[in-house]
PDB file of N, CA, C and O in Angstrom, chain B, residues numbered from 101:
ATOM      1  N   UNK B 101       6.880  -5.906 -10.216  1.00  0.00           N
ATOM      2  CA  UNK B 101       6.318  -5.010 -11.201  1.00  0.00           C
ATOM      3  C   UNK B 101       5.431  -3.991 -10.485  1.00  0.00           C
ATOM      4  O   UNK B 101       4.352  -4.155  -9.916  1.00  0.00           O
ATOM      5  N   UNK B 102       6.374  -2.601 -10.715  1.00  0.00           N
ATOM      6  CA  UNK B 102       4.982  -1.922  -9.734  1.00  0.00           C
ATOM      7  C   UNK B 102       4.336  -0.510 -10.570  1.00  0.00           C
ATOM      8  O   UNK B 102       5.070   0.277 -11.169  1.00  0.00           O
ATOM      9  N   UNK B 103       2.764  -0.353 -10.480  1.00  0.00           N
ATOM     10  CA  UNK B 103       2.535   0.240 -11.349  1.00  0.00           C
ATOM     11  C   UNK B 103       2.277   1.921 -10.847  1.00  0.00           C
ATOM     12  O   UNK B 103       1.579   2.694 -11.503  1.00  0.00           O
ATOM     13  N   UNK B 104       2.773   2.186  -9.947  1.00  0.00           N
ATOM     14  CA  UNK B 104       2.324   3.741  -8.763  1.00  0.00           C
ATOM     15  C   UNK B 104       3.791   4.219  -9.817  1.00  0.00           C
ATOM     16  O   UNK B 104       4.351   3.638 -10.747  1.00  0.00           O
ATOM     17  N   UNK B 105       4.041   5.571  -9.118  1.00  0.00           N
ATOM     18  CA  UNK B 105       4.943   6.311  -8.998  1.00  0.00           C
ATOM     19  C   UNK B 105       4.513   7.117  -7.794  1.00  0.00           C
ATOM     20  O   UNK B 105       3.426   7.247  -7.231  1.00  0.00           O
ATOM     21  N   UNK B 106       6.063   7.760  -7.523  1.00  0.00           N
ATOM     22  CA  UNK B 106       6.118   8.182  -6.517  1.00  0.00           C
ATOM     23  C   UNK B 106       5.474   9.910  -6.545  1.00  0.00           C
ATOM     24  O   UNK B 106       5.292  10.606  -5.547  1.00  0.00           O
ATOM     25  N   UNK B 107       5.251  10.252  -7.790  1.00  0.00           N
ATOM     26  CA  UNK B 107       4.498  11.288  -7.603  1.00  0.00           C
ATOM     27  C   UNK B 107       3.367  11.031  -7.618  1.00  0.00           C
ATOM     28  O   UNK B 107       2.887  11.853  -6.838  1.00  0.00           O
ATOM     29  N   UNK B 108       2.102  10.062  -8.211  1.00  0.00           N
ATOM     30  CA  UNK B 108       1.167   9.560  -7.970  1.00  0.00           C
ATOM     31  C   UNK B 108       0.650   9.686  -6.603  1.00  0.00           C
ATOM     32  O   UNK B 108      -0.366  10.319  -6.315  1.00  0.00           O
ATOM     33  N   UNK B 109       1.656   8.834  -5.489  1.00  0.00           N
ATOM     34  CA  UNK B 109       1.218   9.098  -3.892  1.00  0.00           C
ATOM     35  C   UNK B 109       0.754  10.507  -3.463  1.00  0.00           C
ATOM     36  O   UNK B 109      -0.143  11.022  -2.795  1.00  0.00           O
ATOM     37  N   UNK B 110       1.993  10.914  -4.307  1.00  0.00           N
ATOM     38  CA  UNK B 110       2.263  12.476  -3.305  1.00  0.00           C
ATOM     39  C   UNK B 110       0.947  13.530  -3.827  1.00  0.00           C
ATOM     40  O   UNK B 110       0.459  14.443  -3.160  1.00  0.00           O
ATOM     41  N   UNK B 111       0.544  13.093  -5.231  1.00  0.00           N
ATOM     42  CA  UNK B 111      -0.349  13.730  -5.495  1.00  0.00           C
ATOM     43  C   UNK B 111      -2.372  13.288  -5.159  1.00  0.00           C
ATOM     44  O   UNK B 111      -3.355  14.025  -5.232  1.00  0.00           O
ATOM     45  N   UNK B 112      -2.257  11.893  -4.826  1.00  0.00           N
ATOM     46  CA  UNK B 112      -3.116  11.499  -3.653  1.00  0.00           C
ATOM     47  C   UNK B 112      -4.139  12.290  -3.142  1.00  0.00           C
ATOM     48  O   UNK B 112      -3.668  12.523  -2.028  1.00  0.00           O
ATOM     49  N   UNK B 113      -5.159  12.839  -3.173  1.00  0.00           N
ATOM     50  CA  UNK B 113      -5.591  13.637  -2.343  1.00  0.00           C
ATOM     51  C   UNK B 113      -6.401  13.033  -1.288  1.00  0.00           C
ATOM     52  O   UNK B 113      -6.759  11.864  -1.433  1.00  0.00           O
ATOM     53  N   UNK B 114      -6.716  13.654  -0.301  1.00  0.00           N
ATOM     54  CA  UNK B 114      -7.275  13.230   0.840  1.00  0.00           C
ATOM     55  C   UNK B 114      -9.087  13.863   0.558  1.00  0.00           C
ATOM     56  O   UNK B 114      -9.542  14.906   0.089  1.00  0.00           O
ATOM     57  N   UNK B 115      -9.728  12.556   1.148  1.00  0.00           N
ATOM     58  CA  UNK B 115     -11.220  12.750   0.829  1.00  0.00           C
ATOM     59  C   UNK B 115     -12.093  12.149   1.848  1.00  0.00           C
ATOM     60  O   UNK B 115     -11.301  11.852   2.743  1.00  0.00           O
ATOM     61  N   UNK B 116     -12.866  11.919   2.097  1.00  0.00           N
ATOM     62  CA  UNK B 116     -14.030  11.736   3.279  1.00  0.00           C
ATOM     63  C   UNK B 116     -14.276  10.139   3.565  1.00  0.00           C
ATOM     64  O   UNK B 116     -14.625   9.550   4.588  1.00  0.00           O
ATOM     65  N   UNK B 117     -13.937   9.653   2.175  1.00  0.00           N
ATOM     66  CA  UNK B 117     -14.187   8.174   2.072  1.00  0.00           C
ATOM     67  C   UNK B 117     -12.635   7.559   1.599  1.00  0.00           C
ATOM     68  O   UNK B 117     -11.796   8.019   0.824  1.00  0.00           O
ATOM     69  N   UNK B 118     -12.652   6.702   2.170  1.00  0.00           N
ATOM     70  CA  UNK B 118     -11.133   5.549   2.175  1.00  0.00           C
ATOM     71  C   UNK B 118     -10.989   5.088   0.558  1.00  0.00           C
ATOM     72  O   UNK B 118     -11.642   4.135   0.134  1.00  0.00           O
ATOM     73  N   UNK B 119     -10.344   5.627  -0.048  1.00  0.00           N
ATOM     74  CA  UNK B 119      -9.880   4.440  -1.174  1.00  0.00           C
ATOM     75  C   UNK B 119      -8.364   3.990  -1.435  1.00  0.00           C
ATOM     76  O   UNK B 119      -7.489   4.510  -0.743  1.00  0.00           O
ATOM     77  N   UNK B 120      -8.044   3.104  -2.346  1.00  0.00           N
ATOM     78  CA  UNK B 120      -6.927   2.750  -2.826  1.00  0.00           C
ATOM     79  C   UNK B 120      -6.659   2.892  -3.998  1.00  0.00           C
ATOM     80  O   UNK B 120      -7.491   3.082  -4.886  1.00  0.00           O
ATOM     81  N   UNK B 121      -4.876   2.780  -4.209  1.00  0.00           N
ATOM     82  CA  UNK B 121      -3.883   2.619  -5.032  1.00  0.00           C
ATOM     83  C   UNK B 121      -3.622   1.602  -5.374  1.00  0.00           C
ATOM     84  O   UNK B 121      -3.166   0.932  -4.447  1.00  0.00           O
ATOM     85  N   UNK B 122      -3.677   1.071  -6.325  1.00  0.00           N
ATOM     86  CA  UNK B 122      -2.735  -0.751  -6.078  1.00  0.00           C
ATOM     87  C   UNK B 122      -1.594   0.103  -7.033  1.00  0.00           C
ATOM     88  O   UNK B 122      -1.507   1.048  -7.817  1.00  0.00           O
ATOM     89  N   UNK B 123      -0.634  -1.165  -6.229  1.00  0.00           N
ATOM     90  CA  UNK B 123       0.871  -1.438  -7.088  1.00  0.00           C
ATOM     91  C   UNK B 123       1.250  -2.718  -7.802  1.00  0.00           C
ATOM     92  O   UNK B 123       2.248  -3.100  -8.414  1.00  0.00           O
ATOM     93  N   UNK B 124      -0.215  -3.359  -7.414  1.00  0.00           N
ATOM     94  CA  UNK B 124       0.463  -5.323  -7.969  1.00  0.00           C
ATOM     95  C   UNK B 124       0.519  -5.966  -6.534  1.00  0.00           C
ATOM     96  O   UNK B 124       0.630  -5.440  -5.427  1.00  0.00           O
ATOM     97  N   UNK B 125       0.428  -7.005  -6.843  1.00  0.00           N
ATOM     98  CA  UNK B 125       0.711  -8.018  -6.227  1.00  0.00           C
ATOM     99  C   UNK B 125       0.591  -8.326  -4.804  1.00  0.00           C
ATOM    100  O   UNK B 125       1.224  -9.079  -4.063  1.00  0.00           O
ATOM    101  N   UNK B 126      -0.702  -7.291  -4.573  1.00  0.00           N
ATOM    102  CA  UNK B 126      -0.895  -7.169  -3.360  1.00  0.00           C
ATOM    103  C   UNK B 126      -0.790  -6.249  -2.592  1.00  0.00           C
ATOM    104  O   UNK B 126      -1.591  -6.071  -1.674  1.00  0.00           O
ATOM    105  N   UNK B 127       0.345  -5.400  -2.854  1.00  0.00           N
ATOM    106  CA  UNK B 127       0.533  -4.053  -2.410  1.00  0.00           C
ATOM    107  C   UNK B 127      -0.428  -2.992  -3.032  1.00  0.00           C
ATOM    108  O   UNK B 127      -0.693  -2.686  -4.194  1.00  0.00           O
ATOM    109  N   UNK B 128      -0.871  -2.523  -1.746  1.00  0.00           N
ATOM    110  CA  UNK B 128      -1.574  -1.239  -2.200  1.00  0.00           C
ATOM    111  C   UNK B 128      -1.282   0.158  -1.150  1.00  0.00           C
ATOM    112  O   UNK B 128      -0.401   0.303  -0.303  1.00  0.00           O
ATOM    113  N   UNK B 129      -2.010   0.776  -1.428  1.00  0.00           N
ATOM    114  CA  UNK B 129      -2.188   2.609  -1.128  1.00  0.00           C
ATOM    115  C   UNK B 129      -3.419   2.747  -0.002  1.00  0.00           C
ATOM    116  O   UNK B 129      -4.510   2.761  -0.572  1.00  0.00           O
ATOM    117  N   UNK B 130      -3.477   2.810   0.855  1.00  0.00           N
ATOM    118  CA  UNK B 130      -5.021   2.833   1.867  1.00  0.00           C
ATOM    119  C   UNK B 130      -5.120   4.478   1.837  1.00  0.00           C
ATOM    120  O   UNK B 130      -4.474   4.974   2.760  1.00  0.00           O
ATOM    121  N   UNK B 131      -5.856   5.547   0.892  1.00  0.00           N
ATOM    122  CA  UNK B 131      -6.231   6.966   1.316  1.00  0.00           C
ATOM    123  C   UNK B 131      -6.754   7.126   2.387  1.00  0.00           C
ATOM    124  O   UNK B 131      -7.217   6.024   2.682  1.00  0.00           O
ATOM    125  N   UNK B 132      -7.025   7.996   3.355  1.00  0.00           N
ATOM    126  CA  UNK B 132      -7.629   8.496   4.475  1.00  0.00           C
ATOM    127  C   UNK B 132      -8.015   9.532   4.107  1.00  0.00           C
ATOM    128  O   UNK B 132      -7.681  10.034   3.033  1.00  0.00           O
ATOM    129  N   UNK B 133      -8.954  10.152   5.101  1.00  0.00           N
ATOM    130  CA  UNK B 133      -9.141  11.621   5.438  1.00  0.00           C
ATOM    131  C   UNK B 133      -7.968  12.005   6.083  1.00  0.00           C
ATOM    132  O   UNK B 133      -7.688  13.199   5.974  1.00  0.00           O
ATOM    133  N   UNK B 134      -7.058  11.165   6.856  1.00  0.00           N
ATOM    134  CA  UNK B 134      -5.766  12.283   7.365  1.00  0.00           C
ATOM    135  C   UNK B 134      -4.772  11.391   7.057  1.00  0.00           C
ATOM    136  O   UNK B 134      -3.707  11.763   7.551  1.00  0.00           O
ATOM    137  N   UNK B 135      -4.706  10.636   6.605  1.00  0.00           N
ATOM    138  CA  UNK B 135      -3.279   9.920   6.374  1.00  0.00           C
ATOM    139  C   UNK B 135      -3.208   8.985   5.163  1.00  0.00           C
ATOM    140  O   UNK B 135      -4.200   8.821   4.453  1.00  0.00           O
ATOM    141  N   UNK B 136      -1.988   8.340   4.909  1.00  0.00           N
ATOM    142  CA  UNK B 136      -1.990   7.396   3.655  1.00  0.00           C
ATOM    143  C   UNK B 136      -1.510   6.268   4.147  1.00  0.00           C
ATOM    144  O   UNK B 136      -0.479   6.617   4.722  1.00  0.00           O
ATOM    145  N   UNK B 137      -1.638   5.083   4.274  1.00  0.00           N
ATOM    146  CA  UNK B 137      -0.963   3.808   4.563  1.00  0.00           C
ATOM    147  C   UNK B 137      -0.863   2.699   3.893  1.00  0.00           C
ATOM    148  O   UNK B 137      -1.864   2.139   3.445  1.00  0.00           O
ATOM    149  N   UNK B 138       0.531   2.162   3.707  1.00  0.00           N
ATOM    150  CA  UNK B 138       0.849   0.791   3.269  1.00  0.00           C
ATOM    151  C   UNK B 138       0.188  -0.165   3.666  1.00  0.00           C
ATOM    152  O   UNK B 138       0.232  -0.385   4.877  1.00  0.00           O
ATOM    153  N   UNK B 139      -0.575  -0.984   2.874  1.00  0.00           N
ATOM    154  CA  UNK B 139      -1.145  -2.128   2.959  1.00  0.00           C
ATOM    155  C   UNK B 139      -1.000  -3.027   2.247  1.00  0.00           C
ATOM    156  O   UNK B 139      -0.992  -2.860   1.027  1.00  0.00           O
ATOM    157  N   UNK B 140      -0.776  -4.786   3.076  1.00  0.00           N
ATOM    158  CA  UNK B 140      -0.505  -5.549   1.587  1.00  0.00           C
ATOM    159  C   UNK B 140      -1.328  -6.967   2.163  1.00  0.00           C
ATOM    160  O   UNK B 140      -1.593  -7.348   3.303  1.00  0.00           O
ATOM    161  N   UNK B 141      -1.548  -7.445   1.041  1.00  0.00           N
ATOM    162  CA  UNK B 141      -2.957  -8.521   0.988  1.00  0.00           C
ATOM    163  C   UNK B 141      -2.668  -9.961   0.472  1.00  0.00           C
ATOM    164  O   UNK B 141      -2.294  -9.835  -0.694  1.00  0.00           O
ATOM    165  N   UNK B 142      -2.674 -10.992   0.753  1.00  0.00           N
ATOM    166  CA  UNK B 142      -1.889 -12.314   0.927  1.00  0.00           C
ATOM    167  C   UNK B 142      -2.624 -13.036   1.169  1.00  0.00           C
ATOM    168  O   UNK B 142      -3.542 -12.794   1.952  1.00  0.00           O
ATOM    169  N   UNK B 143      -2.419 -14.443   0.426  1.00  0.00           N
ATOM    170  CA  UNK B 143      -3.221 -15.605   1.680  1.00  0.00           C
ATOM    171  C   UNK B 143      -2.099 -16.663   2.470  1.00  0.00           C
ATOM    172  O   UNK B 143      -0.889 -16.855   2.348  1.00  0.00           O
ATOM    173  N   UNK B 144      -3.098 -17.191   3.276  1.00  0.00           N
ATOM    174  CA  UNK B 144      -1.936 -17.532   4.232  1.00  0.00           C
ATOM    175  C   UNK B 144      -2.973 -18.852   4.682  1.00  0.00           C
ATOM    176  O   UNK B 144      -4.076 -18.619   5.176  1.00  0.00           O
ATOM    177  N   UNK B 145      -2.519 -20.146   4.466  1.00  0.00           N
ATOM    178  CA  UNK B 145      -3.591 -21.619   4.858  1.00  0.00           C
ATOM    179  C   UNK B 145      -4.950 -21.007   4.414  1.00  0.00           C
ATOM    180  O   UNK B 145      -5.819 -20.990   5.286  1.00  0.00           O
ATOM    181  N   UNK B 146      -5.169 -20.659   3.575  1.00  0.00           N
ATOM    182  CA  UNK B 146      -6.521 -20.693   2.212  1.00  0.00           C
ATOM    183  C   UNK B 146      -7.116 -19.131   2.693  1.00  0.00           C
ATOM    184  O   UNK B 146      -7.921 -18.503   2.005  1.00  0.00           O
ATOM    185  N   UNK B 147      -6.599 -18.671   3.915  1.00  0.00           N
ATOM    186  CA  UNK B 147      -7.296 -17.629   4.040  1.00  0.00           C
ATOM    187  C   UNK B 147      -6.399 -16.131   4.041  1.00  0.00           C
ATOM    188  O   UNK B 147      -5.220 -15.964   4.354  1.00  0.00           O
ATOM    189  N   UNK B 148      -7.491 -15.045   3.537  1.00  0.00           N
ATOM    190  CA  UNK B 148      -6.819 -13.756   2.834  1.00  0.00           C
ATOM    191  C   UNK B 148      -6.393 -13.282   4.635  1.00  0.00           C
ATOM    192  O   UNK B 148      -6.896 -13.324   5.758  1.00  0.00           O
ATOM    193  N   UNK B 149      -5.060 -12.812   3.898  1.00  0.00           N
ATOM    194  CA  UNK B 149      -4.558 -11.987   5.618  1.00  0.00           C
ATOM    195  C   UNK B 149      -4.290 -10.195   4.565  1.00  0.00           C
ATOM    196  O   UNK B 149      -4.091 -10.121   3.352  1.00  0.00           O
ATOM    197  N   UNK B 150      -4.382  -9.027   5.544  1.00  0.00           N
ATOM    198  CA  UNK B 150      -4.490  -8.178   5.787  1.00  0.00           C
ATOM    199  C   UNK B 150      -3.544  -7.707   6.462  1.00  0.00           C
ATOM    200  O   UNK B 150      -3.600  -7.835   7.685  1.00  0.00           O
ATOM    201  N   UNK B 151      -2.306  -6.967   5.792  1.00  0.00           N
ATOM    202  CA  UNK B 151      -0.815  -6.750   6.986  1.00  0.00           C
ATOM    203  C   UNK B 151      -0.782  -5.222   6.488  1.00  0.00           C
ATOM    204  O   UNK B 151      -0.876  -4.945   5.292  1.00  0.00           O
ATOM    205  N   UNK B 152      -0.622  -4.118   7.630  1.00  0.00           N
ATOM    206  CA  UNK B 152      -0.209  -3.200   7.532  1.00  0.00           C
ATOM    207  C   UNK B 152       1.136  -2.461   7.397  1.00  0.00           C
ATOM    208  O   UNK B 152       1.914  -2.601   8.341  1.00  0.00           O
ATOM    209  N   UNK B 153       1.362  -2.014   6.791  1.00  0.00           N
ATOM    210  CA  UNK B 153       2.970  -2.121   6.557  1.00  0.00           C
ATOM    211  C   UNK B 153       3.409  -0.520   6.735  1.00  0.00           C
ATOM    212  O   UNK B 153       4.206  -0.141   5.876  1.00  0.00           O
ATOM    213  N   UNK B 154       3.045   0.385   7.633  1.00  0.00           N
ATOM    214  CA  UNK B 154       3.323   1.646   7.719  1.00  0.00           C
ATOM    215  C   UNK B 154       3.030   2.903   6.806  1.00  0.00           C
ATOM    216  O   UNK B 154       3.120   2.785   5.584  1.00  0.00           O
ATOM    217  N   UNK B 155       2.681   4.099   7.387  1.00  0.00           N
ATOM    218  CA  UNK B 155       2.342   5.382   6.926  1.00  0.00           C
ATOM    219  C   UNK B 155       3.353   6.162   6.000  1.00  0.00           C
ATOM    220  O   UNK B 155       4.404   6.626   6.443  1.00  0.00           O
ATOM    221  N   UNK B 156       2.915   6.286   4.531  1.00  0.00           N
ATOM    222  CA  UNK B 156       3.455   7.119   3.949  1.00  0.00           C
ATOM    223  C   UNK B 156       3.836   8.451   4.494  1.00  0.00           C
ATOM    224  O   UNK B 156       3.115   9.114   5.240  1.00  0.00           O
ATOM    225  N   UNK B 157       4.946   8.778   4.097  1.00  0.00           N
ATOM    226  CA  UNK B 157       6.159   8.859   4.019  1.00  0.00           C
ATOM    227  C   UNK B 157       6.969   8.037   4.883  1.00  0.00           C
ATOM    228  O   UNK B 157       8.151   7.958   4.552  1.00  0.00           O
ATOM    229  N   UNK B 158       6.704   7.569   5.645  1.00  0.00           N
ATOM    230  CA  UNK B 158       7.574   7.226   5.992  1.00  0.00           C
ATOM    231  C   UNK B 158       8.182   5.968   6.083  1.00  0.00           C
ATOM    232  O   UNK B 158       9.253   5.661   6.607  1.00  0.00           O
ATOM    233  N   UNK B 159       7.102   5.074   5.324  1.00  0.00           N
ATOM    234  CA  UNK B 159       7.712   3.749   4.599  1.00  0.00           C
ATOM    235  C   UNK B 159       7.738   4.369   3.110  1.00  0.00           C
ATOM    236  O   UNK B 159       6.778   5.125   2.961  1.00  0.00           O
ATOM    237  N   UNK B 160       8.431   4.287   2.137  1.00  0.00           N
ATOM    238  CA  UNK B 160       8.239   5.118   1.364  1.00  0.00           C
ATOM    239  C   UNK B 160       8.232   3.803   0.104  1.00  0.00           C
ATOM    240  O   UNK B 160       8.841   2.746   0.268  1.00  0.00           O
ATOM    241  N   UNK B 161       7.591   4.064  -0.880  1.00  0.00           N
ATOM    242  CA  UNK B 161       7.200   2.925  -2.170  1.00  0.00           C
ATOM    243  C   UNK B 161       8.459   2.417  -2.157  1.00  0.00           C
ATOM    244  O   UNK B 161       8.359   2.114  -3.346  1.00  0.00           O
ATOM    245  N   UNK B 162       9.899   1.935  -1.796  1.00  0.00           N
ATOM    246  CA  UNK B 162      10.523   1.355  -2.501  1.00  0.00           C
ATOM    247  C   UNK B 162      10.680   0.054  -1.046  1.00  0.00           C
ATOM    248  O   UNK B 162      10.723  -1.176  -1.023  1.00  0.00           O
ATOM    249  N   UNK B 163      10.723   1.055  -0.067  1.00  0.00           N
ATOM    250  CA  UNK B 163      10.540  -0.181   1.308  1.00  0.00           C
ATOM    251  C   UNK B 163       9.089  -1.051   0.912  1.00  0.00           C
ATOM    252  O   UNK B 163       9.083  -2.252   0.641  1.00  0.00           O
ATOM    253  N   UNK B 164       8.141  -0.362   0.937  1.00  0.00           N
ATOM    254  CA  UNK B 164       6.640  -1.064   0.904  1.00  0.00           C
ATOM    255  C   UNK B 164       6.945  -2.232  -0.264  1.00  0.00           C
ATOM    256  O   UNK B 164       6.375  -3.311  -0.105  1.00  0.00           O
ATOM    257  N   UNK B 165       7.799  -2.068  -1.405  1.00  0.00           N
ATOM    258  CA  UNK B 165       8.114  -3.162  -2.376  1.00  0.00           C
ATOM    259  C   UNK B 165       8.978  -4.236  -2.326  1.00  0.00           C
ATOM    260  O   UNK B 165       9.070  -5.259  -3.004  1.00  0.00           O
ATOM    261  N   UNK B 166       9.844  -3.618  -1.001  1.00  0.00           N
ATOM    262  CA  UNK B 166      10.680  -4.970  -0.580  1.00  0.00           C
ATOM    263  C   UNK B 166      10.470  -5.759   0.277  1.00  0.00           C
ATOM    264  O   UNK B 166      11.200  -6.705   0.574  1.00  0.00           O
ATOM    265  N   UNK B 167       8.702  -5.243   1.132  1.00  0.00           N
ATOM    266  CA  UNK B 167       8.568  -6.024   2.206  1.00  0.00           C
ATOM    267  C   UNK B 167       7.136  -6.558   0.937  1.00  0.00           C
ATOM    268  O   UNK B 167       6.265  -7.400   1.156  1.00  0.00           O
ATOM    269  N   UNK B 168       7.222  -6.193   0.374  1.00  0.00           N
ATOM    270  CA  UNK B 168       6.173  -7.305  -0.592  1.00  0.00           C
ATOM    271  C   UNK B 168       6.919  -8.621  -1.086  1.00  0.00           C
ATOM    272  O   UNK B 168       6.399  -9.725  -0.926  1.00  0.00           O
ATOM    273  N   UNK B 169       8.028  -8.473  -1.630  1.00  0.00           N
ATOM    274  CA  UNK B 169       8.791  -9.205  -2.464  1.00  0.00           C
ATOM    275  C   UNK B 169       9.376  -9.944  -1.073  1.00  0.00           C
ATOM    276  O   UNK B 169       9.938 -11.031  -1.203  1.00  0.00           O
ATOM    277  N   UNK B 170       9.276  -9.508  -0.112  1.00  0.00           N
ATOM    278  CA  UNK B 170       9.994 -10.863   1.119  1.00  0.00           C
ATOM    279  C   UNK B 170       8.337 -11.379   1.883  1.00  0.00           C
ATOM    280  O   UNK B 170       8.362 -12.328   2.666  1.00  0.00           O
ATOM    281  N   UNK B 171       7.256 -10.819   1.638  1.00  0.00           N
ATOM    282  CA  UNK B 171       5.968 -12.029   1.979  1.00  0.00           C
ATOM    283  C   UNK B 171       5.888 -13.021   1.177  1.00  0.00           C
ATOM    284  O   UNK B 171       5.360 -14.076   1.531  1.00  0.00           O
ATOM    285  N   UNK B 172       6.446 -12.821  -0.138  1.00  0.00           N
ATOM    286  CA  UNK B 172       6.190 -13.800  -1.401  1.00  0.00           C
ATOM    287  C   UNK B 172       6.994 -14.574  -1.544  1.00  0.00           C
ATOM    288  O   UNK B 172       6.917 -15.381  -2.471  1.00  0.00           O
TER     289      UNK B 172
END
């Protein structure tokens, strides 16, 4: 279930301070001042892991959703 669209990203703007997008289930949006990156958030033996999953565009929301749906 994912709740972004793909114009959502694109419309994203870039700002001074880091925030996020979520999509569910762990997957989210990391903003930058110069870039956007896939990030997805999990636990793994009781503790939260932190996996980077590549720079928008060029993992693009439908890859970032299939490497969610194969951590789970």
């Amino acid at each position: 279930m994912g709740l972004l669209t793909d114009r959502q990203i694109q419309s994203a703007s870039h700002r001074s301070t880091d925030y996020f997008l979520s999509d569910g289930e762990g997957l989210y949006l990391r903003v930058r001042a110069t870039r956007k990156m896939w990030m997805l958030r999990y636990k793994q033996d009781g503790r939260e892991v932190r996996l980077g999953l590549g720079r928008y565009p060029f993992v693009s929301l439908a890859v970032a959703r299939v490497c969610r749906s194969l951590a789970h």
